[in-house]
ZAKEDO-785178 format. One record per residue: y negated, z negated, x negated of N, C-alpha, C, CB in turn. Coordinates in steps of 0.001 Angstrom, whole numbers, plus 500000, padded with zeros to 6 digits. Glycine has a CB too. Example, Ala and Ser with C-alpha at 12.3 -4.5 7.8 and 13.67 -1.06 7.14 Angstrom:
residues 2
505690492200486810504500492200487700503300492200486800504473490954488692 502250492920487150501060492860486330499970492130487100500598494275485916 
//
This chain:
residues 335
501218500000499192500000500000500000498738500000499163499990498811500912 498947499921497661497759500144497015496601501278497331498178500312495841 496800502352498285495651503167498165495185503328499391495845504397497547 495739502128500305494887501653501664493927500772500826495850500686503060 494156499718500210493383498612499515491332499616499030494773498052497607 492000500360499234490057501052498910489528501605499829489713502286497817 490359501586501674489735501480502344488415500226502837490554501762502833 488575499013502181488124498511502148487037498188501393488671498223502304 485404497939501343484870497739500437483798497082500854484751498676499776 483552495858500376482295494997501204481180494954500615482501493563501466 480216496264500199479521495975499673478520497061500613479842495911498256 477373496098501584477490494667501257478459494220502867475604493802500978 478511492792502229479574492193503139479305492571504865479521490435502863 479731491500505623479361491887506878478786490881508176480491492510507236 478098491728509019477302490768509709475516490701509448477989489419509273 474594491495509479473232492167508750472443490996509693472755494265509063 471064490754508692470029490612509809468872490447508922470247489332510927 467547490780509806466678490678509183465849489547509242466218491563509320 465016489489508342463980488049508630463046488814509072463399486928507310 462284487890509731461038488261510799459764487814509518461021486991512697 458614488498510033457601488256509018456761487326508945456939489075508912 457381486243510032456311484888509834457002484370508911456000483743511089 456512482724508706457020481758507814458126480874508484455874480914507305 459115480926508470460545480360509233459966478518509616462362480458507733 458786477976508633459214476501508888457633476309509412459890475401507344 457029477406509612455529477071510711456139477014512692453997479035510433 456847475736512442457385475886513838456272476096515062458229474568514131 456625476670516109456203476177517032457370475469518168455387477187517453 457056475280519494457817474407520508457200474828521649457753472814520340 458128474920522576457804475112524206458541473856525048458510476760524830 457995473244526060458727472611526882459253473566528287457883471388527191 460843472760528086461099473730529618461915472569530362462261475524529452 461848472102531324462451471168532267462433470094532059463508471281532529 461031469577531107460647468066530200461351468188529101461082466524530871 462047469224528399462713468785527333461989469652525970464372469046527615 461593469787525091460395470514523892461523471070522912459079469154522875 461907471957523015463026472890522296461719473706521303464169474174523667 462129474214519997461963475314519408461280476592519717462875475512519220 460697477033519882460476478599520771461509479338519720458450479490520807 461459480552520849462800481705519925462269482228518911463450483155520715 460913482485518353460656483031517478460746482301516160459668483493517774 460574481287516455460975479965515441462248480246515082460957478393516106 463338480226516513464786479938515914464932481386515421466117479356517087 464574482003515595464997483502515301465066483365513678463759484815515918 463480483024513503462985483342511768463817482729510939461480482774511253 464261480800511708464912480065510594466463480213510857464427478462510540 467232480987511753468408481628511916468716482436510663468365482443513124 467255483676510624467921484534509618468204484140508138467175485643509551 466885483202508001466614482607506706468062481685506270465134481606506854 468469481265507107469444480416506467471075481154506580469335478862507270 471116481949507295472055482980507234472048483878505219471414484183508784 470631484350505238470685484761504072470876483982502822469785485324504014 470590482489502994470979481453502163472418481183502169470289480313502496 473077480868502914474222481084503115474863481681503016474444481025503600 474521482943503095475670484325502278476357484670501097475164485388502131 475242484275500197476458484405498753477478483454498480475778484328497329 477131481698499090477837480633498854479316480879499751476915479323499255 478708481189501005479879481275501416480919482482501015479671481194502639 480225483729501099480720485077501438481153485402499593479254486285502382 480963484702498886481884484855497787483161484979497701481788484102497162 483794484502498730485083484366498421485671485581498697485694483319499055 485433486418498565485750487603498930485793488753497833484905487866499913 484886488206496436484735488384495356485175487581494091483774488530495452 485889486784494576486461485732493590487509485956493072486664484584494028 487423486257491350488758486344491049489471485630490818488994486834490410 489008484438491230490525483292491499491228483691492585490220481575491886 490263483906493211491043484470494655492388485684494700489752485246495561 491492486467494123492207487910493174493782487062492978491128488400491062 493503486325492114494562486029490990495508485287492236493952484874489383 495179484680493038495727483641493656496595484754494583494606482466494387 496061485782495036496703486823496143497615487465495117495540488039497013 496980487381494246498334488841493278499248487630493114497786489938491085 499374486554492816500806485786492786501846485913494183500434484098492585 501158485975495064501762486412496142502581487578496386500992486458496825 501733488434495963502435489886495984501788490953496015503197490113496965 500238490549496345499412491487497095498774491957495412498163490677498553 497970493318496071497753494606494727496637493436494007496776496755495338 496260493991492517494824493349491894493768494124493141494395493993489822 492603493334492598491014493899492571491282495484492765490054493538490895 490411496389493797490764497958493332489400498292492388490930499232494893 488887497328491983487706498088490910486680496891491351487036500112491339 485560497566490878484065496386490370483042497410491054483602496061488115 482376496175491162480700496894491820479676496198490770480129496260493870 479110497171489632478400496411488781479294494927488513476895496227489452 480274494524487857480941493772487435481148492539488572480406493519486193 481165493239489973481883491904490937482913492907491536480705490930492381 483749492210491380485479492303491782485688492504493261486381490803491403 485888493829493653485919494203495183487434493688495621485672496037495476 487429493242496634488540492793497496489890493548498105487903492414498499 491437493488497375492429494697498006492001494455499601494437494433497666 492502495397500277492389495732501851493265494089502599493504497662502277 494362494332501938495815493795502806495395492495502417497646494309502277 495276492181501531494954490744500961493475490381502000494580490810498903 492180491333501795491142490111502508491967490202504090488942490667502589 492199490926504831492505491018506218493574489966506707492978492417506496 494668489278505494495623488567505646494486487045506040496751488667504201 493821487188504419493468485782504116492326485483504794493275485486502705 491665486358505625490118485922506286491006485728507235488592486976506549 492035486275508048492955485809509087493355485061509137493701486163509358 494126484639508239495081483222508039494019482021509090495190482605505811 493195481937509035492639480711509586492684480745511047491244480483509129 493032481583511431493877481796513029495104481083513224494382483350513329 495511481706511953497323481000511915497623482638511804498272479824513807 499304482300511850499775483704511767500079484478512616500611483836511224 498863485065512909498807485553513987498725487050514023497890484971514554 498831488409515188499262489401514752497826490007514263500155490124515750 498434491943513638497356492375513444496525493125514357497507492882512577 496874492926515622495825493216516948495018491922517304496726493672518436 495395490680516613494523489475516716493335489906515727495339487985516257 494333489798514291492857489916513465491651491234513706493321490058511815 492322492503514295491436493463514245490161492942515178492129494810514694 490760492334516658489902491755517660488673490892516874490847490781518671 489221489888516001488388489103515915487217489729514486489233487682515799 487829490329513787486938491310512766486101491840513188487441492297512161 486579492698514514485408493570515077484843495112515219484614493143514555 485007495283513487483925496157513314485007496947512425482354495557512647 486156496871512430486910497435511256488378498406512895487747495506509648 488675499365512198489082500214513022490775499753513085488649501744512509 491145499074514554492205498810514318493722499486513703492174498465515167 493651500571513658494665501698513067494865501078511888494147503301512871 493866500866510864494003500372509523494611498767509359492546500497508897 493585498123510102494143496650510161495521496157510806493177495918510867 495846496852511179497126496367511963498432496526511158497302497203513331 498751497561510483499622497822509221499288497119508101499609499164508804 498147496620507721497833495823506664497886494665506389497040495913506449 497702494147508045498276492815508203499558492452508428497769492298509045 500351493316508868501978493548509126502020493290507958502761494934509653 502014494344506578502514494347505366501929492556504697501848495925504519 501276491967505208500830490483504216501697490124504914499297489515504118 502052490142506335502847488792506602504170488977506157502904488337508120 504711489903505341506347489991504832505566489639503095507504492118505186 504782489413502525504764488565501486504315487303501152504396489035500869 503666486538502464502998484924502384502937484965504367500787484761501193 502913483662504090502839482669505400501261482701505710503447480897505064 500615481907507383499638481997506957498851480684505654499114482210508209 499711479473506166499456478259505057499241478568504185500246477411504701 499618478934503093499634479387501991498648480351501767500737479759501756 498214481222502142497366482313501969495748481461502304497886483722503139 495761481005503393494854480300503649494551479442502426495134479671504785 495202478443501943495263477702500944494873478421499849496401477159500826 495700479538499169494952480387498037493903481136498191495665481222497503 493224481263499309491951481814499416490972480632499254491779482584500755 491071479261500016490214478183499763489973477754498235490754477074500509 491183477927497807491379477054496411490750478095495032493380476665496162 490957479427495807489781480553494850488157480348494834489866482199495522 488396480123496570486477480279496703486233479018495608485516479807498802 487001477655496106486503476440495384486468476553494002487266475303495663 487494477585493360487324477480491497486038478407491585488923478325490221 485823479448492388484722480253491465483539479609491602484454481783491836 483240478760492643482252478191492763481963476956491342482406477696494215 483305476199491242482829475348490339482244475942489006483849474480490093 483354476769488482483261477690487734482017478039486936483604478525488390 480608478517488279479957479276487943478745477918488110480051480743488712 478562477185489174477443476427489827478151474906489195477282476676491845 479211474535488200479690473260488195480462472663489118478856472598488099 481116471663488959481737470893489960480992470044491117482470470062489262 480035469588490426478805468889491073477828469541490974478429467700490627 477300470207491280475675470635490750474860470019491577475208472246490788 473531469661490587472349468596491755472009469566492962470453468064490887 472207468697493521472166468267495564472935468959496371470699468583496463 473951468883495444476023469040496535475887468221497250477860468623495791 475696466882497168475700465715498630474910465705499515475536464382498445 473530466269499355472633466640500238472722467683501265471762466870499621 472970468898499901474006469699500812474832469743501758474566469998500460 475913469011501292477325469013502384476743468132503419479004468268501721 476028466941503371475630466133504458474671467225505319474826464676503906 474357468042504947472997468976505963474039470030506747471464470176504712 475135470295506106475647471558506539476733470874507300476085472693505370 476781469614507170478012468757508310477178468396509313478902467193507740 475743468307509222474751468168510517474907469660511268472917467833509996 474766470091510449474500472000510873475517472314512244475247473378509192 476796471697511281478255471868512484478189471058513747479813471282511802 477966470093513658477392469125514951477632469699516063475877468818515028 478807469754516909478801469988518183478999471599518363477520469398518776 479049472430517235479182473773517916480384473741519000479469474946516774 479686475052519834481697474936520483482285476150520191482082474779522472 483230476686520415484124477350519745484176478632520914485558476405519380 484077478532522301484458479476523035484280480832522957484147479221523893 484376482195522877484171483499521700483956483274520985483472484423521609 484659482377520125484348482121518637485889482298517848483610480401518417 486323482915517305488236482664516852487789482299515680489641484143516756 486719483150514857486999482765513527486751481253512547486340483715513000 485254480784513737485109479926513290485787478958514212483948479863512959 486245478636514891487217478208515818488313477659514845487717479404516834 489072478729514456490215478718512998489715478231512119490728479986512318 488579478080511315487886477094510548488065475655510875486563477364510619 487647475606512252487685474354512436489015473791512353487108474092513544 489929474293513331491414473534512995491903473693511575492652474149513927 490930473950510699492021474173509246491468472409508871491397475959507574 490745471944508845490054470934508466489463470881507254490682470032508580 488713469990506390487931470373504871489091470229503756486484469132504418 488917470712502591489218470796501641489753469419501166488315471375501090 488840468621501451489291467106500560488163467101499130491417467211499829 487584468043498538487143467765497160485315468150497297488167468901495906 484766467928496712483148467981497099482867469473497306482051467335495810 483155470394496408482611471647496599483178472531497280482394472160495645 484601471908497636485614472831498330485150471872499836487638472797497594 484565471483500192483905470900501685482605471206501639483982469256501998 481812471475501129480365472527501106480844473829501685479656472902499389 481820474033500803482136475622500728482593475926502259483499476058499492 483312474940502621484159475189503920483396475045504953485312474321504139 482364474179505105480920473657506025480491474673506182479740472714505478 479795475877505116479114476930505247479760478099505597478503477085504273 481375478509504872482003479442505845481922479350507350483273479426505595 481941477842507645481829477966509274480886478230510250482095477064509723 480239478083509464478149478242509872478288479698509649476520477307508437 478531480749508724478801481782508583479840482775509309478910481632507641 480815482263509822481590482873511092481745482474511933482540483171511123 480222481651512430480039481203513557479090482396514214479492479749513468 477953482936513048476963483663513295478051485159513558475707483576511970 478781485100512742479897486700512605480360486680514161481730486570511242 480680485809514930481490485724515884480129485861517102482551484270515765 479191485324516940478186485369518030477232487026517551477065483614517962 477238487117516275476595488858516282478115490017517303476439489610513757 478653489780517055479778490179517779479974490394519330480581489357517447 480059489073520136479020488602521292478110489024521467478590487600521348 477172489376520495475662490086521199475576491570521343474302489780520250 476660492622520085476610493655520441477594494324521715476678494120519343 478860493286522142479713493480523109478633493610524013480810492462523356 477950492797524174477537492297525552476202493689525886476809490269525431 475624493738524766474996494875524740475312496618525128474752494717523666 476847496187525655477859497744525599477574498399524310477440499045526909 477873498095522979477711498837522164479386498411521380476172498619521440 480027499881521281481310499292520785481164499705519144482800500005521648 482347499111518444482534498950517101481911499825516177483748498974516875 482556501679516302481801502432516032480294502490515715482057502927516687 479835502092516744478385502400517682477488501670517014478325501915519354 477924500238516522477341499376515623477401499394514670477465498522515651 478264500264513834478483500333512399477163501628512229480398500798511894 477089502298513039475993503736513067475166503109512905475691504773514264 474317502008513793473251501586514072472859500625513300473204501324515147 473765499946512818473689498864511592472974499431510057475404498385511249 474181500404509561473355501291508881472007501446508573473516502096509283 471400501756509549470134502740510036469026501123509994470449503828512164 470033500502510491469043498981510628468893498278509053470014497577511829 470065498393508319469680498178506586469416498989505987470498497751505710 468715500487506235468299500955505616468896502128505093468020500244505099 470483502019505303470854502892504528471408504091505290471695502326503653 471657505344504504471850506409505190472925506368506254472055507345504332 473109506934507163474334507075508195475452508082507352473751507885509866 476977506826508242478073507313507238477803507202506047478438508567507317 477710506199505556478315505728504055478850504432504220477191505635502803 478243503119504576478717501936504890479573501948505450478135501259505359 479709502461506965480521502518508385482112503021507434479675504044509893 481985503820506653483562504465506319484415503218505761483544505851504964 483652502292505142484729501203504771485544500929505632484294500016504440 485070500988507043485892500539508420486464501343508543485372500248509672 486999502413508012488185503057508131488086503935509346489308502103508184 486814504445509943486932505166510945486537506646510535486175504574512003 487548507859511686487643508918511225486101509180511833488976509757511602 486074510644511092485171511342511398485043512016512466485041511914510692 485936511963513433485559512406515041485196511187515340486760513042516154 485898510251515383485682508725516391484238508972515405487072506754516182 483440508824514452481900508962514443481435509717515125481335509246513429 481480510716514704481063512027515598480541511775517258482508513039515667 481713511132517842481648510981519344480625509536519073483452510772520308 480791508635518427479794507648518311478261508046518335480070506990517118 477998508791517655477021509453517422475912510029518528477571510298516792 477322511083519198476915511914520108476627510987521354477935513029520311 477256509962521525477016508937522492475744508305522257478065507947522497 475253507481520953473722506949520564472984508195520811473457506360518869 472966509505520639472248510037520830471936510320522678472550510924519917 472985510305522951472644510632524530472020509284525284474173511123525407 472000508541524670471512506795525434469908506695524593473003504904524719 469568508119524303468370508143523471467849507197522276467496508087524313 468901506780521393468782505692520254468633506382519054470014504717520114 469410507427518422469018508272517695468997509438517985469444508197516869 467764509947517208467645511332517358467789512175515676466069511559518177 468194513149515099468543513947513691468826512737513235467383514915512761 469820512026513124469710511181512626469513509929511948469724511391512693 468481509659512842467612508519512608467121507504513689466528509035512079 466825506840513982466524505692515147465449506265515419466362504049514841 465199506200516933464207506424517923463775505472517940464430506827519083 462241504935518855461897503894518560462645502941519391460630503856518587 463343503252520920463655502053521412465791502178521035462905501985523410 465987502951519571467357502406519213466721501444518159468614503590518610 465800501503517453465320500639516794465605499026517408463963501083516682 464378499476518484464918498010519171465766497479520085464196497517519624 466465498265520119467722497875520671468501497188519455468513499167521315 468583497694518668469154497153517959468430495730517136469541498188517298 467410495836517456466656494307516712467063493018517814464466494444516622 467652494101518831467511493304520319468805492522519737467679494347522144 469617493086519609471409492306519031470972491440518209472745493337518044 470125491130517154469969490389515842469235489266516679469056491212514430 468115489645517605467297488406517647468756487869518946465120488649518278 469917488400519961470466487454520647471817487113519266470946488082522420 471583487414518578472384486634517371472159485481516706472452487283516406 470896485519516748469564484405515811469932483354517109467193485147515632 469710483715518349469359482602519473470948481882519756468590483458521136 471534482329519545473260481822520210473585480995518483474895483846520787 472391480758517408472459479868516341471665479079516578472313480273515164 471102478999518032469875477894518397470684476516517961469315477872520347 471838475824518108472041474391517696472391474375516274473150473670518522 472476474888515534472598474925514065471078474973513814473524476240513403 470147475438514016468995475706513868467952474220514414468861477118514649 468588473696515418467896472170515931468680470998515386467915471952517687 470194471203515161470793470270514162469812469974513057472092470858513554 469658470793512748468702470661510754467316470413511356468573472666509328 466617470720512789465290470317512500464413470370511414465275469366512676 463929469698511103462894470046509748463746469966508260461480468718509657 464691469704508519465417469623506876465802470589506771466551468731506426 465587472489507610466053473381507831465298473912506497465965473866509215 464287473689505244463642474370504566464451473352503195461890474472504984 464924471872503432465307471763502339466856472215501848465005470578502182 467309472193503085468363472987502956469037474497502191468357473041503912 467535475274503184467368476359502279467239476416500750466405476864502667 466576475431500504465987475438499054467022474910498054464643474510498949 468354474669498649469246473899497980469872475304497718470079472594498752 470295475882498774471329477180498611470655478056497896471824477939499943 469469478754497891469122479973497365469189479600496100467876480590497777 468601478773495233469088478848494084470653478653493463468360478125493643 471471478161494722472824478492494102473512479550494495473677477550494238 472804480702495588473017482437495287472391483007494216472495483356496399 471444482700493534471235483521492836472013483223491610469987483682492765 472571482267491010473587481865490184474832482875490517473898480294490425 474949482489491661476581483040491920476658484658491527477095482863493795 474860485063492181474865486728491660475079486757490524473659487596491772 474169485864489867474185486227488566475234485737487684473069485910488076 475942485220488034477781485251487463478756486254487989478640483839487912 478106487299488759479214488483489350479986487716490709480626488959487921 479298486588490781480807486139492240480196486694493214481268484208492872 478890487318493210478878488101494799478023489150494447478203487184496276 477443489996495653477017491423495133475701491171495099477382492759496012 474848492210494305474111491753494102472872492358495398474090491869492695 473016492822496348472653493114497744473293493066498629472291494015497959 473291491479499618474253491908500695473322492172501730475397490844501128 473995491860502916473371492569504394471778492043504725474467492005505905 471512490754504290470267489974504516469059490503503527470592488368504248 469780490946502469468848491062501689468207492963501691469528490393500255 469665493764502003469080495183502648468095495174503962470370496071503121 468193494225504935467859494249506526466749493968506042468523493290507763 465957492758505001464611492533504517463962493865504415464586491787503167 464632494944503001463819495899502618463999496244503038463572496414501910 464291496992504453464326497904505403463689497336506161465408498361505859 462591496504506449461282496126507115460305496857506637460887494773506979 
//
């Protein structure tokens, strides 16, 4: 199965959004039924902001060659190559091990809960992991990768891990799980047990909590898998059909994607019209809002928080454990 493994390629990973151009921590507040909530433009700004903080810490593991190493003992292929010296992810291996936290479950589960990846591909790929590891185990060597590359690169402790993990265990506070599988499966796995491998696990969940509710917002929007990979694109900036092919979809199923955005007047030669534009900003900001209790969990510690993580993405970039543009940071320059 080595030359499915380069159907896959996360660069950049998945799940886009942009920051809005105010300042995320100039809150304002509305009262509605005596109670003084946030206004949405607030939660919107400090949604994205901490999404993009959160991305390399968590979404490393996907680039980790402990991880690598930990799947090839299993059975599964190496790394299929480097992006500027970070280690892209085999196919069969991430689809097993981002799954595993379901349990072992089939590959019409994981395609469902992925989303955005074309089930034809995922479903044979996950067949083929489950005849070389369980899900325990896989799960386990994916945690125990993210946790070495992290120490690895940022230390075992680095100043304000405890601050950290205490903000991002506020963060979790009460989410609920309902259209949620992935982070759902997070939750029943329980933490790590060790300081950085319970950061790490806090923020994956905050991170496929948002994966599972951007998901939710484009369903609900009638926009199917295809349809969002077109429009996503176009929303980071980058040309149509180049990103979208990682998902393994043919070139008719685009084609008809296409021809469909174009007839719902979203793009025209190519390019976003003004109201596919906002249609599509429309999915990001009900993505930002369905992170409204992660966003009032942290209250005002929502900027020190930030200020803890970004300097330990830019480490992680700059040790190769993640790319060095993912989705938050294209959706910016494409403002």
């Amino acid at each position: 199965m080595a030359g499915t493994s380069r159907l896959l390629d996360l660069r950049p990973a998945s799940a886009g959004s942009a920051d809005h151009r105010t300042d995320p921590e100039e809150a304002t507040s509305v009262t509605l039924g005596g109670m003084t909530r946030l206004d949405d433009a607030t939660v919107s700004a400090r949604a994205r902001r901490l999404a993009g903080a959160l991305e390399p810490f968590a979404g490393q593991v996907y680039f980790s060659p402990e991880c690598h190493a930990n799947y090839e003992r299993l059975g599964f292929s190496a790394s299929p190559g480097e992006a500027n010296g970070v280690a892209l992810p085999d196919g069969p291996a991430y689809f097993t091990s981002r799954g595993s936290v379901m349990g072992q479950v089939a590959g019409e589960v994981v395609a469902a809960a992925f989303a955005v990846f074309n089930p034809a591909i995922v479903v044979p790929l996950v067949d083929v992991g489950w005849t070389m590891t369980d899900a325990t185990t896989i799960r386990d060597a994916r945690r125990d990768g993210a946790t070495a590359q992290l120490e690895r690169i940022l230390g075992e402790e680095p100043d304000g891990l405890d601050r950290a993990t205490a903000l991002l265990d506020r963060a979790n506070e009460g989410l609920r799980p309902e259209g949620r599988p992935l982070f759902a499966g997070l939750v029943s796995n329980g933490r790590p047990g060790n300081p950085m491998g319970d950061a790490w696990h806090l923020a994956d969940r905050l991170r496929e909590y948002r994966g599972d509710s951007h998901t939710a917002a484009w369903i609900n929007a009638e926009i199917d898998a295809t349809e969002i990979g077109l429009l996503t694109e176009l929303f980071w900036g980058l040309p149509m059909r180049t990103y979208v092919r990682s998902r393994a979809w043919s070139n008719d199923e685009l084609d008809a994607a296409e021809a469909r955005l174009v007839e719902r007047g979203w793009l025209a030669d190519g390019a976003f019209t003004d109201a596919g534009r906002a249609a599509r900003e429309q999915v990001e900001l009900a993505t930002d809002l369905q992170c409204r209790p992660i966003i009032e969990n942290l209250g005002d510690d929502h900027a020190e928080l930030v200020a803890i993580l970004e300097p330990w993405g830019a480490a992680i970039r700059d040790g190769h454990g993640y790319l060095a543009a993912g989705p938050h940071d294209l959706a910016r320059s494409s403002v």
